[in-house]
N, C-alpha and C positions, 0 to 999 in steps of 0.2 A: 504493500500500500504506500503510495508516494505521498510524501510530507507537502503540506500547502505550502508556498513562497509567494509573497506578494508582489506585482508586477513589476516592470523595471520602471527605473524611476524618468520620466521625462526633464531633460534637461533645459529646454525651453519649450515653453508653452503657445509660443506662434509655429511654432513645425506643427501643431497637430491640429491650428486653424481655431483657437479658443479664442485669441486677442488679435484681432490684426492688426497687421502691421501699417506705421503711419508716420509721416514726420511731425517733427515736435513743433507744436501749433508756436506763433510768433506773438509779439510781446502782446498785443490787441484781442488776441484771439479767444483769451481766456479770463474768466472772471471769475471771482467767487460764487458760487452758488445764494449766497443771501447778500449777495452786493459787496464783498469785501475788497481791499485795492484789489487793483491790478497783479499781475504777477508779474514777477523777473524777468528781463529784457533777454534772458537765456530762452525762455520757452518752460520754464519749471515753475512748479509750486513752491512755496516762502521755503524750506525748507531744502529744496535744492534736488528733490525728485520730479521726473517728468509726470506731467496729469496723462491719466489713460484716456486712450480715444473718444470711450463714450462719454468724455466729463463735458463736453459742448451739447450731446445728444439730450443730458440729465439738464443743463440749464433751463432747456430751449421747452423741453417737455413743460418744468416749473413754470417756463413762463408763459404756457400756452394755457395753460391749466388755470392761476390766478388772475382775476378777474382783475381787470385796470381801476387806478384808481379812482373814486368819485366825491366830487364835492358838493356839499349840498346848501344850498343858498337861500333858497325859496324856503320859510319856515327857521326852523331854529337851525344856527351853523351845525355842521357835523361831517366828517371826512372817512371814508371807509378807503383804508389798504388792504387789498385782499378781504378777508372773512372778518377781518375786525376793524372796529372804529375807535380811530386816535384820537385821543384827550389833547388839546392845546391850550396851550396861558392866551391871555386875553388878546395880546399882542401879535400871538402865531396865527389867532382868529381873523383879527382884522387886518393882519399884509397877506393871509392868503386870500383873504375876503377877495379885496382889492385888485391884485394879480388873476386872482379870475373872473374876474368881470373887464380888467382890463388887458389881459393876455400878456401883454411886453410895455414895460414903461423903468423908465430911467433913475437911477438910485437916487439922485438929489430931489425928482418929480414925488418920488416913494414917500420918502424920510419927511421931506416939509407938510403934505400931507398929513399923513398920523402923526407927527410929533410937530404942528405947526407953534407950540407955545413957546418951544426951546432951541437954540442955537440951531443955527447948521449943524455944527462939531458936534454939540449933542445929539440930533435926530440921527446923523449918518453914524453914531457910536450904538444906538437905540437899533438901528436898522439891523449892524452887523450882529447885537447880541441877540435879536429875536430869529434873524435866519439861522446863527450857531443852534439854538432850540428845537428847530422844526427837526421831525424824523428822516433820519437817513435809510437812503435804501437803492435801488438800480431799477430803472433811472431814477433819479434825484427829481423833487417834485417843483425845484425849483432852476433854474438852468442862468445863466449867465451871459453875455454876449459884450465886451466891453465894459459901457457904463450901464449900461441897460439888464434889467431883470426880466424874466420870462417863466410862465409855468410851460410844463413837460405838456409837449402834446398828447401822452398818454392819458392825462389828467380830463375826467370826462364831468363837465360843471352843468348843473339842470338848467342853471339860467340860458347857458347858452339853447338847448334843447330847447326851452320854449320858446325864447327869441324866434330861432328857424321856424317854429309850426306856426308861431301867429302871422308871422312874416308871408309866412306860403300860404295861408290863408286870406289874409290881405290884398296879396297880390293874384290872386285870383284860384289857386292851385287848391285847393278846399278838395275837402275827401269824396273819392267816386260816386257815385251815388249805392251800391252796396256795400261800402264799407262805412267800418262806424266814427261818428265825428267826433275830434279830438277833444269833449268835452270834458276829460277829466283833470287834461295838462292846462288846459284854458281858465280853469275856474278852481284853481292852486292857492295857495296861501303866499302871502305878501314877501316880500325880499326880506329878511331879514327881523322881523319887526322886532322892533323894540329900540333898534339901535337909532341912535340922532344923528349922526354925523353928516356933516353937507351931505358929502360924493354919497354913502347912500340914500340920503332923500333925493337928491336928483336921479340916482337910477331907478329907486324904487318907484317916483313918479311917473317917470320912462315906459317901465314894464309894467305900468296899472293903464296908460293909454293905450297900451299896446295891445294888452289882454282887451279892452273893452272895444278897440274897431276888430279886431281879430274875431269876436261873438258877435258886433254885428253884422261884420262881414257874413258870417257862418250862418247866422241866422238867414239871411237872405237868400243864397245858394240852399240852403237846406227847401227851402219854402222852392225857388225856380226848381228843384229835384221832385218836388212834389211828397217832400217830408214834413209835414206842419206841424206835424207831435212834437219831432225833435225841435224844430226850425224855434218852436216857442219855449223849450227848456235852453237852448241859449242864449234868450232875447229877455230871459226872465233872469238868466243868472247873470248878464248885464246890468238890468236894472236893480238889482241887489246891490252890485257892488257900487251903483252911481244911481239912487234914484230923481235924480233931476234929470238926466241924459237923457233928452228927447230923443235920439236916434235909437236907443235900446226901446222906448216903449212904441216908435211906429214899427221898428219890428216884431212887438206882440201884436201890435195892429193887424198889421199887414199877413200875421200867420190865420189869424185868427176870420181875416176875410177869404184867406185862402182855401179853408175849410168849409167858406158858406157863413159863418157865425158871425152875425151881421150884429146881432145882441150883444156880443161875447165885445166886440169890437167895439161897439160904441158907449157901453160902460165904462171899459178898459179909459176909452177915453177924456171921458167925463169924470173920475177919479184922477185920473193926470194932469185936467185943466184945473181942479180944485185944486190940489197939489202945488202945484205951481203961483197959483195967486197969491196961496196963503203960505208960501215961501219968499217968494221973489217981486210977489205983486204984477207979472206979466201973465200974456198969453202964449198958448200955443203957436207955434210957425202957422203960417197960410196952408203949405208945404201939408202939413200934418192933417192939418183939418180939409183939404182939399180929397185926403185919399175915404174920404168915408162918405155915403149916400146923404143925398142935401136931403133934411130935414124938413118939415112941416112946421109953421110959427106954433109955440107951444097953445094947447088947449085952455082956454078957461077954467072954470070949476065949477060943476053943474049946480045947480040950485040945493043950497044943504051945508054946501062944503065939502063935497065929498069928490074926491078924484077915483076916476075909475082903475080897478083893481084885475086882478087875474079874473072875479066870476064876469067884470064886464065885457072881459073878451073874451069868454064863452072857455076859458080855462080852468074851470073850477072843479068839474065834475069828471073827471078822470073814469076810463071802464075799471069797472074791478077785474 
């Protein structure tokens, strides 16, 4: 009976096709796996071994896998890297605020902004300790070009998102007619609220005119599609957010005619003109009042006092 012996031993491991063979990637070619420097201008790891072939394959997979990062602007701030969302001091808040809404802008433009009460020397010392703060990682969420600051195009911001759909909305590009209208990015929560600072009140006023021709742009195309349901849920979520805005309530109008509801419509209307007086002390446009059936001088009051009701138009008595 012959004694077991364990195999011979393989002397290298690329003769039998486990590891292939490769040249040693160049100084650029390699990175850490969680963003750490660069490696040695040799082609090696800190350490002074060469990385194996698959260590580009294992990057590329991570970073196909991790979702880009998002910043969120619209409502309370909040930053998601990958699966989790990063805590910032108040400072990391509002320069990345700012950087994403304004994409690339100049370090002295930065610094006087948020730190308008103190020095230059101080603002631009203020700058360099809140970008030292921010989280590090590949790519870097903040990028450089001379004097000029930029976020990573990776960096995916909602403001911009709704900007583009009111925008293409506006301009005429509004959703097919079977598919569904963007009512829920349109009628979002406010920039930021809470904060005062000029540059966000002026963007946040920006993005509330924008949201509102945007609904009633939508409103309009939805009604020409021969959608009036819809057409009046975003001519209503308009005049929520602006109940003075005449343009938002001829587009309840105008849904509301579109359906035949001539009633529906000249309530609506009459509600809107009281509105208005005893806000502003004005009337309605011509404009407005021209889109509705001319009326009949109103009736007297029949002898009594008594104005006629639902039984005098023969509406009382419904079939069981």
């Amino acid at each position: 009976m012959k004694s077991w012996s364990p195999p011979p031993k393989v002397r290298n491991r690329r003769q039998r096709g486990v590891i292939p063979s490769s040249p040693a990637p160049g100084p650029t070619e390699l990175q850490g796996l969680c963003g750490g420097p660069k490696l040695r201008e040799e082609g090696g790891l800190p350490d002074g071994r060469h990385a194996p072939a698959w260590h580009d394959t294992v990057s590329e997979a991570i970073a196909l896998v991790s979702p880009p990062p998002r910043l969120r602007l619209l409502g309370q701030f909040r930053l998601d890297i990958g699966t989790e969302t990063v805590e910032l001091c108040r400072n990391g808040q509002r320069l990345l605020a700012y950087l994403g809404l304004r994409g690339r802008v100049s370090r002295t433009v930065l610094a006087g902004t948020l730190w308008p009460e103190v020095t230059e020397e101080h603002a631009r010392g203020s700058l360099r300790t809140t970008l030292w703060k921010l989280p590090r990682g590949q790519p870097p969420l903040i990028g450089s070009c001379g004097d000029a600051l930029l976020v990573a195009p990776a960096l995916r911001v909602d403001v911009h998102t709704l900007a583009r759909t009111a925008l293409g909305v506006v301009q005429g590009c509004g959703p097919p007619p079977t598919s569904r209208p963007p009512l829920g990015l349109l009628v979002g929560e406010d920039l930021l609220p809470g904060w005062d600072e000029d540059w966000i009140l002026l963007e946040r006023e920006r993005l509330r005119q924008l949201r509102l021709h945007a609904l009633d742009a939508l409103a309009e195309a939805l009604i020409r599609q021969g959608r009036p349901a819809l057409a009046i849920e975003a001519a209503w979520a308009s005049v929520r957010a602006e109940p003075l805005r005449e343009s938002a309530h001829r587009a309840v109008v105008a849904a509301h005619l579109a359906e035949g509801n001539v009633g529906e419509a000249v309530r609506h209307y009459d509600a809107f003109r009281r509105l208005l007086y005893e806000e502003l002390g004005v009337e309605p446009s011509p404009r407005f009042a021209r889109m509705l059936p001319e009326r009949p001088p109103a009736r007297t009051s029949p002898p009594g006092g008594r104005h006629p009701g639902r039984n005098d138009l023969g509406l009382g008595a419904w079939p069981g």
